[in-house]
C-alpha positions as CSV (number, residue, x, y, z in Angstrom):
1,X,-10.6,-41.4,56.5
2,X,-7.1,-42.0,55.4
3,X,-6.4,-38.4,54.6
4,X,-8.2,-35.4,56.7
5,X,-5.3,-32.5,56.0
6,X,-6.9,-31.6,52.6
7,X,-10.7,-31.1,54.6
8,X,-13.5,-30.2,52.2
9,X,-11.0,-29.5,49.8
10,X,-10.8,-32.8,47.9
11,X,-12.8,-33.6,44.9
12,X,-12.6,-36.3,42.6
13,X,-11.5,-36.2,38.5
14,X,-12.8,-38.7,35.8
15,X,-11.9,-38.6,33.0
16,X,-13.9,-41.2,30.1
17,X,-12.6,-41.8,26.9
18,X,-13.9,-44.3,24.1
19,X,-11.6,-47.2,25.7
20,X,-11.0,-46.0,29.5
21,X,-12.1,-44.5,33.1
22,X,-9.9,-42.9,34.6
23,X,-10.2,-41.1,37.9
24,X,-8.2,-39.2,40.5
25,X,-8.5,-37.8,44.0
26,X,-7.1,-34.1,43.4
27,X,-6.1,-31.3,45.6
28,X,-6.8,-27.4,45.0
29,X,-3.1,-27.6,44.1
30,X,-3.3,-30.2,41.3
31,X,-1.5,-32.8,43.4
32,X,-3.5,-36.5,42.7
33,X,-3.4,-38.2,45.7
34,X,-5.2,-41.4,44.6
35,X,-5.7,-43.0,41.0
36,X,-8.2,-45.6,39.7
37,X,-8.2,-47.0,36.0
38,X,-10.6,-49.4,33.9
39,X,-11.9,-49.9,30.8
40,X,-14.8,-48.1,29.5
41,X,-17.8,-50.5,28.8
42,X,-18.7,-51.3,25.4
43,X,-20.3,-48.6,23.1
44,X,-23.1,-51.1,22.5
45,X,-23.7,-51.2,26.3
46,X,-26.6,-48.9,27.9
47,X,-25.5,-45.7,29.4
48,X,-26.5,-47.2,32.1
49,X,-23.5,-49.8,32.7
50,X,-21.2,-46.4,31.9
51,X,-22.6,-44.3,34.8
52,X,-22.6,-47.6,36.9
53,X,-18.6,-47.9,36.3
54,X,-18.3,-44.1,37.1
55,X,-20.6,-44.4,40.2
56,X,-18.3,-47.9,41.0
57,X,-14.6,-45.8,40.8
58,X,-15.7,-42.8,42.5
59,X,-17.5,-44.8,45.6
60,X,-14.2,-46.5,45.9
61,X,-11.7,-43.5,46.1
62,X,-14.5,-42.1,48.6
63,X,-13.5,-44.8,51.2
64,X,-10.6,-43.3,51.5
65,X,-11.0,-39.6,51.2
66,X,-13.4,-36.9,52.2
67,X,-14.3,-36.3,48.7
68,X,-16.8,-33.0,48.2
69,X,-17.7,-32.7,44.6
70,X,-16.9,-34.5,41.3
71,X,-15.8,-33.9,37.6
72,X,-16.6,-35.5,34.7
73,X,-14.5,-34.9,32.0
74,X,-16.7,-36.5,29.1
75,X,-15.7,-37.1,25.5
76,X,-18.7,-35.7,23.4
77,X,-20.9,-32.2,23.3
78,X,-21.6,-30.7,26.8
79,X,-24.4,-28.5,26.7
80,X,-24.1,-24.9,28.2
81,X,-25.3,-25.7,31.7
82,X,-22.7,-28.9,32.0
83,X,-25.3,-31.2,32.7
84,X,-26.4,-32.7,30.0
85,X,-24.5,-35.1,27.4
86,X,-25.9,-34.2,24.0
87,X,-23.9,-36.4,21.7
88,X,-20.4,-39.1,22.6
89,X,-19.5,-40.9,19.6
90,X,-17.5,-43.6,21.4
91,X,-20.5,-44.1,24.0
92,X,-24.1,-44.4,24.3
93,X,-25.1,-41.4,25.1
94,X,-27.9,-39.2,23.4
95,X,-29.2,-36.1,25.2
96,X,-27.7,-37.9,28.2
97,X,-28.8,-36.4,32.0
98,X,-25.8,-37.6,33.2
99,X,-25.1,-34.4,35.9
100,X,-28.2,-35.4,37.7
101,X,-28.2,-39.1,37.3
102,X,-24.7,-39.1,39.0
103,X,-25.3,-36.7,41.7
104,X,-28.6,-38.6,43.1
105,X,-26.6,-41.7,43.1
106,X,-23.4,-40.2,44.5
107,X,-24.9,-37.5,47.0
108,X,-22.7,-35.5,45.6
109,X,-22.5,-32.3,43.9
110,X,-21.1,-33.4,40.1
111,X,-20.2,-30.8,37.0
112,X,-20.0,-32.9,33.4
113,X,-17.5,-30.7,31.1
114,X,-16.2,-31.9,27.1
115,X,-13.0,-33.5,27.9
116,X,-11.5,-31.0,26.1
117,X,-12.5,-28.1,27.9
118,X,-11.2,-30.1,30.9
119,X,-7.2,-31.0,30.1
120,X,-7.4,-27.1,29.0
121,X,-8.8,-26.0,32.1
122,X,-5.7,-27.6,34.0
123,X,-3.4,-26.7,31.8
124,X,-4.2,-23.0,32.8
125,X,-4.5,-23.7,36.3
126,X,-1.5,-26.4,36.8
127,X,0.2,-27.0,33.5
128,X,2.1,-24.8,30.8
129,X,-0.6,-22.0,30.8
130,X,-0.4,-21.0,34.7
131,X,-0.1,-17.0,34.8
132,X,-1.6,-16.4,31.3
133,X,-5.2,-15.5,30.8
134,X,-5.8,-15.8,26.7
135,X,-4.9,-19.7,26.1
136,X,-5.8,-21.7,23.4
137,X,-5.4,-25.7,23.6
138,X,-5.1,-27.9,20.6
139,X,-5.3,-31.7,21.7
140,X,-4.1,-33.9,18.6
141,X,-5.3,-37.4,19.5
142,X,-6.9,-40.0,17.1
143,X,-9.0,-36.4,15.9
144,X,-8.2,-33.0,16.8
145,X,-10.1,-31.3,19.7
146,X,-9.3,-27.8,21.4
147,X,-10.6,-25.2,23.9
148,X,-10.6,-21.7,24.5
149,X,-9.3,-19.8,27.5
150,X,-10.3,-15.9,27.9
151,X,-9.3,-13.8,30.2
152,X,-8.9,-16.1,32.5
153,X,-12.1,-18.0,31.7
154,X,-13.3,-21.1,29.9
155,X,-14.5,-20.3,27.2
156,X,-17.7,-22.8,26.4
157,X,-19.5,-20.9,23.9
158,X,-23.6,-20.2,23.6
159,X,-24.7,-24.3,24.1
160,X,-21.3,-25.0,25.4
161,X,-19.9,-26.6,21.9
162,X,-17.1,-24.0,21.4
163,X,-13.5,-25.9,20.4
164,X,-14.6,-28.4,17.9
165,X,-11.8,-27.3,16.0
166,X,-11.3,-30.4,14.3
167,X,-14.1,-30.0,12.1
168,X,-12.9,-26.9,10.6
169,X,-12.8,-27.1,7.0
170,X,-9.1,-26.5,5.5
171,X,-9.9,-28.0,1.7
172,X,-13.0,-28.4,0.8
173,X,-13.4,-31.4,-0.7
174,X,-10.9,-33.1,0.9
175,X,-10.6,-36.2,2.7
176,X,-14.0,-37.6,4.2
177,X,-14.5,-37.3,8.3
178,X,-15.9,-39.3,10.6
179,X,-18.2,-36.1,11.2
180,X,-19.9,-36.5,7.8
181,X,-18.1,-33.6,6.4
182,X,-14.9,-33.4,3.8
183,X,-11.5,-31.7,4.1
184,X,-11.6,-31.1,8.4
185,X,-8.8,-30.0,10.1
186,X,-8.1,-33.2,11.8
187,X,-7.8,-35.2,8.8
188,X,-4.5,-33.3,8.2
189,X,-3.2,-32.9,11.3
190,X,-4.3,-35.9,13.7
191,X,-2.9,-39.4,14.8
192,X,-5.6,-40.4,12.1
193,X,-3.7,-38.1,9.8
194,X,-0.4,-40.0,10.3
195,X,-1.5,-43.1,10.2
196,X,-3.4,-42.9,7.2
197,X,-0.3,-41.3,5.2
198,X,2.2,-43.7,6.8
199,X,-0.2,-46.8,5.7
200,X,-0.8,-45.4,2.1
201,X,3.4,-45.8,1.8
202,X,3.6,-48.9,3.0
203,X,0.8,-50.2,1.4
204,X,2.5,-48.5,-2.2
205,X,5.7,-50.2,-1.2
206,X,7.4,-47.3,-1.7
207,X,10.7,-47.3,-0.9
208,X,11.1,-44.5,1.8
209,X,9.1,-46.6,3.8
210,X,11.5,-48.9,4.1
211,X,11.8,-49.2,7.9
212,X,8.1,-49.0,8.5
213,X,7.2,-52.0,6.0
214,X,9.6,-53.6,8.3
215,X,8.5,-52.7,11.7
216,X,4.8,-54.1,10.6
217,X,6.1,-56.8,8.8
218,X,4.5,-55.5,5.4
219,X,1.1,-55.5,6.9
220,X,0.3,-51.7,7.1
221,X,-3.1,-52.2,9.4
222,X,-0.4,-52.9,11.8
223,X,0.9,-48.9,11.7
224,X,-0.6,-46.6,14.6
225,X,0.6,-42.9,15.1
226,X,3.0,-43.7,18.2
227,X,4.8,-45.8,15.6
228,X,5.2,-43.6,13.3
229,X,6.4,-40.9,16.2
230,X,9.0,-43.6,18.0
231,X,10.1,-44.3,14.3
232,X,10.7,-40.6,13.9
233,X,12.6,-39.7,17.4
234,X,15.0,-42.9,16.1
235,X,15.6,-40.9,12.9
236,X,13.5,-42.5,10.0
237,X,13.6,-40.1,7.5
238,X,9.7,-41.0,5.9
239,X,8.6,-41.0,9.6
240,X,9.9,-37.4,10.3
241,X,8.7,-36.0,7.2
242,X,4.9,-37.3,8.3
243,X,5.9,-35.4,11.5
244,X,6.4,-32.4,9.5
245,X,3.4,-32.4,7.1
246,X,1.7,-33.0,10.3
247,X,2.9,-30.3,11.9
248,X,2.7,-27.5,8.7
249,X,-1.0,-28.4,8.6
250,X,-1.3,-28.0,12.7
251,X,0.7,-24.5,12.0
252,X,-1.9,-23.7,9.8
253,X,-4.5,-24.2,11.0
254,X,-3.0,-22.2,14.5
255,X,-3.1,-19.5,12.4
256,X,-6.4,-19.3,11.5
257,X,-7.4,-19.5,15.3
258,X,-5.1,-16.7,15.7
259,X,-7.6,-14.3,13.6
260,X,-9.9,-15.8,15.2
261,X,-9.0,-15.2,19.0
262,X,-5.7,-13.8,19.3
263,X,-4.3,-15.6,22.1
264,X,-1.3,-15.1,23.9
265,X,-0.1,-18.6,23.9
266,X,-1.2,-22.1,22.1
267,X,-0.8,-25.1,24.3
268,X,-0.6,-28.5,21.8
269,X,-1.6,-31.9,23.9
270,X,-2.6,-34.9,23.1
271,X,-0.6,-37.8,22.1
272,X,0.8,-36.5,18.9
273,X,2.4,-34.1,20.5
274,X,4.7,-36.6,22.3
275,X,6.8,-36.7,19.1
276,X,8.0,-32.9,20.7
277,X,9.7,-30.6,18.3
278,X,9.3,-33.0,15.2
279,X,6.2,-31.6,15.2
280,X,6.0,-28.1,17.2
281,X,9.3,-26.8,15.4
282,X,7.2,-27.1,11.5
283,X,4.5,-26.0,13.4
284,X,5.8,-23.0,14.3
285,X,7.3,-22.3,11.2
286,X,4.1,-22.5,9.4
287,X,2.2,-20.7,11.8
288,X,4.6,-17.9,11.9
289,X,4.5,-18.1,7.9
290,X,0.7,-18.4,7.5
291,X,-0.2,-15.8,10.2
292,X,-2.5,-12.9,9.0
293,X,-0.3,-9.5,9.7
294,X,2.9,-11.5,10.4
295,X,5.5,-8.8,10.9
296,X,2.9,-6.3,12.1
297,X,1.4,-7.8,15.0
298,X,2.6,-10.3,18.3
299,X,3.4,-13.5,18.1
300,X,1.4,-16.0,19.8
301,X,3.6,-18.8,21.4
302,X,3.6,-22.3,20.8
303,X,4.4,-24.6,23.5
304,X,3.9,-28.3,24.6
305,X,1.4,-29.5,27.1
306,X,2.9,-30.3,30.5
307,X,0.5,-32.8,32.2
308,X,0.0,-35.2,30.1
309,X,-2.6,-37.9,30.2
310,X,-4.0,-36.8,33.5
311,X,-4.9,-33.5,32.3
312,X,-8.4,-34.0,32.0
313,X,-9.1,-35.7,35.3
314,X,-7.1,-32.8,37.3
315,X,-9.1,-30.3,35.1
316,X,-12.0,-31.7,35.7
317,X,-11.8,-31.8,39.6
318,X,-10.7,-28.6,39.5
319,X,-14.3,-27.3,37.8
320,X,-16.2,-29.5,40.4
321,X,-14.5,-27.7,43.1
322,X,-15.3,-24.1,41.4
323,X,-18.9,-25.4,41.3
324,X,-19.6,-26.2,44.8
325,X,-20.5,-22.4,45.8
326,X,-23.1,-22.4,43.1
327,X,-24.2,-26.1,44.3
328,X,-24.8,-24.5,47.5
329,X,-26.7,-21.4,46.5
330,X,-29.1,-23.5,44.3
331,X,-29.7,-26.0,47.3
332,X,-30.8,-23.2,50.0
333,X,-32.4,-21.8,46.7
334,X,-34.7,-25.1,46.9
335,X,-35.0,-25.4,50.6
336,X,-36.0,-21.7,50.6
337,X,-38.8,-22.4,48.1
338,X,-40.0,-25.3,49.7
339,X,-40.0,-23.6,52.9
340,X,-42.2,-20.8,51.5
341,X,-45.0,-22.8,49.9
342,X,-45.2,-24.4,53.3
């Protein structure tokens, strides 16, 4: 082995998205010690070509560290025992045994967690929540996904689904989602969000759009939400002002989760949130404006994710390493049994 000062304390983070795989060797401390990266197969591929890429990535970080247990960090439902993939819309997968599947292949002990639930996770163990116990985690990406921390604890919900707070309606009747439903959350406050906004000016050739017809050369399919946020760190008026609306509809909707849980701090991740305080300083305003009691009660704080991209891979090594007590009980648990019918 390469590395043998970490001992049995090494586990393995992967994180799959609709277009990559990415895993990490992590220690107890959050420290990645090895990275691997490729491209998620096709959605029209068999789940089968997915789990043989994750099987591939992890076998290859194992030649070179004493790996004990794995994390998957999977972007779709997660039912309650974090086993089973119910539903990925950017994969394959339908009611998914992907727990099992990887553990007979791996010989290892493997936990499958929403991706989600993951990047929170570490951002309470390693990140901006460390030393707070009531965290909630907005991740605006493409859509808007979240999780719940409380006290201390991930929150997961009866069948594990908690955090889809994306598809919370906001106006009913509103824009169509992806989910089937009209007026969500995330069509208001996403990348998606942006985009479609920033394309509906260029496309009316309105003149405050100015600098983004010209970035795209006129051809508004060309737009993409880290446009939109580069063009509004340089100071493009239109640009910031999508920041904004963004970032009044993210500060409502924080208020609304604030009835809901009353946290002590919101975390916001993803990559909208790399436009900073374009976004988080509206945010904050209309959470602060919005918030039921405001004036009468504490303040939750809004701050910025601190890890980044690798969030969800250190998250979810993390949760494989918690696991490994309980992998060990239910595997004397077996023995035991099969001892006693003997």
């Amino acid at each position: 082995m390469a590395d043998t000062r970490y001992g049995h304390a090494l586990t393995v983070g992967v994180d799959i998205g609709g277009t990559k795989v990415a895993a990490g060797v992590v220690t107890p401390g959050g420290r990645i010690l090895a990275r691997l990266r490729t491209e998620t197969p096709e959605r029209s591929k068999s789940p089968a070509v997915v789990e043989d890429t994750i099987v591939s990535v992890v076998e290859d970080l194992r030649r070179e560290f004493p790996v004990r247990a794995v994390g998957v960090g999977a972007a779709g439902f997660v039912d309650e025992r974090r086993a089973n993939v119910l539903f990925a819309p950017h994969l394959s997968w339908r009611r998914e045994p992907l727990r099992d599947a990887l553990s007979l292949r791996l010989g290892l002990p493997v936990v499958v967690e929403n991706d989600a639930n993951a990047s929170a996770w570490a951002e309470v163990r390693a990140g901006s929540g460390q030393g707070v116990d009531h965290v909630v985690v907005v991740n605006l990406g493409t859509g808007i996904g979240g999780a719940v921390v409380l006290d201390g604890r991930l929150h997961r919900g009866r069948y594990g689904l908690a955090g889809e707070f994306g598809h919370m309606t906001v106006v009913p009747g509103g824009h169509r989602c992806e989910c089937g439903n009209r007026g969500c959350w995330e069509q208001y406050a996403s990348g998606n969000a942006v985009t479609r906004e920033a394309r509906e000016l260029v496309e009316a050739e309105s003149p405050v759009a100015r600098t983004l017809h010209q970035a795209v050369g006129g051809d508004a399919r060309l737009i993409t939400g880290p446009l939109v946020s580069e063009l509004a760190r340089k100071g493009d008026r239109a640009c910031v002002e999508l920041m904004e609306d963004a970032g009044e509809w993210l500060g409502a909707g924080l208020a609304n989760l604030a009835a809901a849980f009353d946290p002590e701090l919101f975390i916001i991740g993803g990559g909208v949130s790399e436009a900073g305080e374009l976004l988080l300083a509206p945010a904050r305003a209309a959470f602060e404006r919005t918030l039921t009691g405001r004036g009468y009660r504490p303040t939750a704080r809004v701050a910025a994710a601190a890890l980044g991209n690798e969030a969800g891979l250190i998250g979810a090594a993390d949760l494989a390493r918690e696991g490994l007590p309980r992998w060990h009980q239910r595997r004397r648990q077996r023995r035991l049994g099969r001892f006693g019918r003997g």
